[in-house]
C-alpha positions as CSV (number, residue, x, y, z in Angstrom):
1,X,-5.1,6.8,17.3
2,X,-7.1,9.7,18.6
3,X,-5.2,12.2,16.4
4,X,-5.9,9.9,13.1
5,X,-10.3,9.9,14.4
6,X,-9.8,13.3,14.8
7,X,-8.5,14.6,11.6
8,X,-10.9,12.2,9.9
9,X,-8.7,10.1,7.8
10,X,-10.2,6.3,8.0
11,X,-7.4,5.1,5.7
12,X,-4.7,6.7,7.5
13,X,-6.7,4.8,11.2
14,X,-6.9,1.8,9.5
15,X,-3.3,1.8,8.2
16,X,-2.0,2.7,11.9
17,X,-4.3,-0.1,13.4
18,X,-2.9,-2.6,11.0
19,X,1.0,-1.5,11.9
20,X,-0.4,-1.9,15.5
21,X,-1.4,-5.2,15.3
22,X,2.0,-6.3,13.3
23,X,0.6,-7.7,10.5
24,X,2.5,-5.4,8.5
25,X,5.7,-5.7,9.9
26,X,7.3,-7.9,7.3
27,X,6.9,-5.6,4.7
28,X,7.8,-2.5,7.2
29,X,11.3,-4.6,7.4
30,X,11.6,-4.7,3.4
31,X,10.8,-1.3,3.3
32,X,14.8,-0.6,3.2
33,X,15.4,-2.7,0.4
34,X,12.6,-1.6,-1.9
35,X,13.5,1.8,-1.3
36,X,17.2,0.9,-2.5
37,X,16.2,-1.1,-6.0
C-alpha cells in the first residue's frame, strides 16, 4: 500500500484496496477463462 501512495497512483491504491477487501475476487477467479476465449 505504501509503495502505490508513494508513486502517486490513486487508481492503482484504489484497485489494490479493492483486491484487499475481496470484493474482486470473483472476477480475479474468471480471469483464467477470459484470458482463454
Amino acid at each position: 500500500m505504501a509503495a502505490t501512495r508513494s508513486a502517486g497512483s490513486e487508481s492503482q491504491q484504489e484497485m489494490l484496496e479493492t483486491l484487499i477487501t475481496g470484493r474482486r475476487l470473483r472476477d480475479i477467479t474468471d480471469l483464467p477463462f477470459d484470458l482463454a476465449a
